[in-house]
Legacy VTK file of the C-alpha trace (Angstrom):
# vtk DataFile Version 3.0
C-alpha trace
ASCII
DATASET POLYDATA
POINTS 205 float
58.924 -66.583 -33.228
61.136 -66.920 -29.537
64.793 -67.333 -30.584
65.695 -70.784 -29.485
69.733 -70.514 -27.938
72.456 -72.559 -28.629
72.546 -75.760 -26.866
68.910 -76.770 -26.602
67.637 -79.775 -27.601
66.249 -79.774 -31.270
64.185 -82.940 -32.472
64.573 -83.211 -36.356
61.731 -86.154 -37.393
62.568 -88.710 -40.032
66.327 -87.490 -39.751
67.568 -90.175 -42.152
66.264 -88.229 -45.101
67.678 -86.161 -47.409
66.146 -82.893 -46.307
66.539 -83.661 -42.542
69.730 -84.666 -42.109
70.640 -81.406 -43.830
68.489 -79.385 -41.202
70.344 -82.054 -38.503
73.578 -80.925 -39.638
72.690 -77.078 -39.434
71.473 -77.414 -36.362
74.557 -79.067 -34.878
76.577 -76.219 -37.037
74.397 -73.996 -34.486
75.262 -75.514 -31.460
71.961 -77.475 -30.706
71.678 -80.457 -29.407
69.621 -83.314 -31.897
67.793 -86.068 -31.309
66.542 -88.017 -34.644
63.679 -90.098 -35.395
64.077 -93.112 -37.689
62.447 -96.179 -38.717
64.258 -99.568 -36.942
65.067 -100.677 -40.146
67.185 -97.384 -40.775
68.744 -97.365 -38.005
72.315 -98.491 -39.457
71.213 -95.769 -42.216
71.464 -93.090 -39.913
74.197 -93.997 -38.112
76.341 -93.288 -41.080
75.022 -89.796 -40.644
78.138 -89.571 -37.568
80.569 -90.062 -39.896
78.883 -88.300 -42.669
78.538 -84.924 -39.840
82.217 -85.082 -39.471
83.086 -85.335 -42.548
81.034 -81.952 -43.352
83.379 -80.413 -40.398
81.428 -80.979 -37.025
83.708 -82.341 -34.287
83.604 -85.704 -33.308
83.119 -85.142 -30.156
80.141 -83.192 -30.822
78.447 -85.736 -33.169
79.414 -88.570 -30.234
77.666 -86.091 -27.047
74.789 -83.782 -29.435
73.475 -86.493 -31.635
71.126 -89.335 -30.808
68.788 -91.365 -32.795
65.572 -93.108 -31.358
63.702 -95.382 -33.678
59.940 -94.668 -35.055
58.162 -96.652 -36.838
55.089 -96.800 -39.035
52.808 -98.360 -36.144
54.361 -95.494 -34.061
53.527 -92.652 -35.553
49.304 -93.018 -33.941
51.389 -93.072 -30.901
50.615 -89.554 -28.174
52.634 -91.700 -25.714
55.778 -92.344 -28.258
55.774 -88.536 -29.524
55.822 -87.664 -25.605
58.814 -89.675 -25.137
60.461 -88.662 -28.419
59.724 -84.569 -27.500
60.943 -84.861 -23.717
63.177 -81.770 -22.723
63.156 -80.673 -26.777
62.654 -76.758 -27.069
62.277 -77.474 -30.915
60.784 -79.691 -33.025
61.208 -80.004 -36.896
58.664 -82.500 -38.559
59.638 -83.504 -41.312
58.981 -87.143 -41.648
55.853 -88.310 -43.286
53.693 -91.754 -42.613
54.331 -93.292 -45.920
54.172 -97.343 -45.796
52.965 -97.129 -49.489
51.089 -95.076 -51.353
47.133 -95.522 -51.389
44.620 -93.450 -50.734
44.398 -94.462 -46.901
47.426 -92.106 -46.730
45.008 -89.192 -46.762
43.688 -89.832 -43.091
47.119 -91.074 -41.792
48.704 -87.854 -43.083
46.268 -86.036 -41.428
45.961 -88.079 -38.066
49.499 -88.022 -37.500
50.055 -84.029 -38.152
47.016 -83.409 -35.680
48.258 -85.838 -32.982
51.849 -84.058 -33.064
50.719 -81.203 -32.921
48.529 -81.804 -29.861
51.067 -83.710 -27.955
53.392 -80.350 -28.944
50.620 -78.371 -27.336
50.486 -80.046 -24.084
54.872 -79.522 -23.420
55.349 -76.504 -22.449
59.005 -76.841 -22.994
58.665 -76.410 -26.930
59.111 -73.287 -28.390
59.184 -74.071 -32.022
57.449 -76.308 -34.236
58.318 -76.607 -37.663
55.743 -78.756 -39.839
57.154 -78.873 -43.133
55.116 -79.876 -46.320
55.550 -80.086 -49.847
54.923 -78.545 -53.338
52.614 -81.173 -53.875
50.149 -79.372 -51.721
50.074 -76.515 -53.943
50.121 -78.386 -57.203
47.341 -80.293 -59.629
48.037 -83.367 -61.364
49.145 -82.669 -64.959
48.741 -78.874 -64.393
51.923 -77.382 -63.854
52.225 -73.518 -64.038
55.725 -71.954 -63.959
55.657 -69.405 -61.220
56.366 -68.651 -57.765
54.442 -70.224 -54.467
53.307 -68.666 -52.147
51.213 -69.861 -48.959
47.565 -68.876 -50.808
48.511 -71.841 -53.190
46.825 -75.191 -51.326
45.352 -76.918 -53.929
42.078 -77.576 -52.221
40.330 -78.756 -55.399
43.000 -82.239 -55.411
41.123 -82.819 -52.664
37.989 -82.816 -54.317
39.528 -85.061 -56.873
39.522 -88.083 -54.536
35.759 -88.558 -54.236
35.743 -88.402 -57.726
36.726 -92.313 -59.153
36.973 -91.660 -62.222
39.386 -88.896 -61.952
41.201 -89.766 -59.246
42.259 -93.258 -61.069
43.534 -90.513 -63.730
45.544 -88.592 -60.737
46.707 -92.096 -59.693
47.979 -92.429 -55.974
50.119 -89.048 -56.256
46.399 -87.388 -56.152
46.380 -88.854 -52.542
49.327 -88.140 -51.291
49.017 -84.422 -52.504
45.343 -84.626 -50.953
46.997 -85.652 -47.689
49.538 -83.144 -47.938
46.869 -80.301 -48.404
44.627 -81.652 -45.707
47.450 -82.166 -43.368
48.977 -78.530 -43.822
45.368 -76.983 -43.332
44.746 -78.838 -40.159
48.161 -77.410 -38.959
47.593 -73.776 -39.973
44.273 -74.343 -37.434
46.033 -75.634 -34.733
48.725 -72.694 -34.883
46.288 -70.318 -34.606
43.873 -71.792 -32.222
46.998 -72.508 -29.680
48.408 -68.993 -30.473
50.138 -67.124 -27.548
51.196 -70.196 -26.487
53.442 -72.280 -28.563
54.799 -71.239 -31.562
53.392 -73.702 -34.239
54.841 -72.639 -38.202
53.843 -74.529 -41.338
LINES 1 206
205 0 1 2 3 4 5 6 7 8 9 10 11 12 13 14 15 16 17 18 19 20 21 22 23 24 25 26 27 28 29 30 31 32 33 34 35 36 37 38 39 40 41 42 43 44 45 46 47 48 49 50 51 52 53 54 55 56 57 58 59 60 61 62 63 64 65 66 67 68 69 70 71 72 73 74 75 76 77 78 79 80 81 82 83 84 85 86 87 88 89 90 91 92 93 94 95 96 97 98 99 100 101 102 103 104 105 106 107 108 109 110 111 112 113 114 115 116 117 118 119 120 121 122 123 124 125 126 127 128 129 130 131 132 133 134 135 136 137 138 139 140 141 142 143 144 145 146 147 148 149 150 151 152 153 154 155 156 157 158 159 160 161 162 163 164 165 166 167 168 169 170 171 172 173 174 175 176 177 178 179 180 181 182 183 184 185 186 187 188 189 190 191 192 193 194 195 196 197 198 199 200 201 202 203 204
């Protein structure tokens, strides 16, 4: 991957959340510049994250000039035009929010949609030179079958997927089955992107 220098502008998605305010905060430790994305209703959430930066040792003055927060919500996320405005001047992106309003199985297509419209709004700014799609351990796991070993990226559980045109079982699964068939799905449709757009962004799931 191109080595992104200190100082650029990094956008960390969903930045409220546990896992991305940590990457916020290491990325501010590295001398990039953040912007957040956060539902309207959060936004008083994550503007405890300035106090919570300091706190963990990054100047104030820093937090107040390298962090900013623009709201995203649900509606939003369908959005090419809001992702184009939220990506402006960003060398790096790190996705790690998720389109959850509640979980049914109409998450499956809005994981999917939003992952695919991302990416192709990524693929049309030529000033991004990272893209970091994170996804889960759900994609890689079965309902009620839990092995104790090691993941590794040959582990999408493309049969869950199966599961959901299946009623009967998928009522066993229960809605978990489709949000890990969403998270498969979703992580698939990236891995095609990343290679179809290879040489020119760098796109890594």
């Amino acid at each position: 991957m191109p080595p992104i220098q200190p100082n650029p502008l990094i956008v960390v998605t969903g930045i409220s959340g546990f896992i991305a305010s940590y990457v916020a905060l290491i990325a501010l430790r590295e001398g990039h510049r953040v912007r957040g994305t956060v539902r309207s209703s959060s936004l008083g959430k994550a503007e405890v994250l300035r106090d919570a930066f300091i706190k963990q040792g990054i100047d104030p003055k820093v937090v107040q000039e390298s962090l900013e927060f623009l709201p995203v919500d649900n509606e939003d996320f369908f959005s090419e035009g809001i992702w184009h405005r939220v990506f402006k001047d960003a060398e790096g992106v790190e996705h790690i929010s998720y389109p959850i309003d509640g979980l049914n199985r109409a998450i499956v297509n809005k994981g999917v949609k939003c992952t695919m419209i991302l990416l192709q709004v990524v693929a049309q700014m030529p000033t991004i030179k990272r893209f970091v799609f994170t996804s889960s351990s759900a994609a890689a796991m079965m309902p009620y079958e839990y092995n104790e070993k090691e993941g590794i990226v040959e582990d999408w559980k493309d049969a869950v997927v199966d599961q959901m045109s299946n009623e009967e079982v998928s009522k066993r699964g229960g809605l978990f089955t489709a949000y890990m068939a969403s998270k498969v799905l979703a992580e698939n449709g990236c891995v095609g992107v990343r290679q179809y757009k290879e040489g020119e962004h760098t796109l890594a799931c």
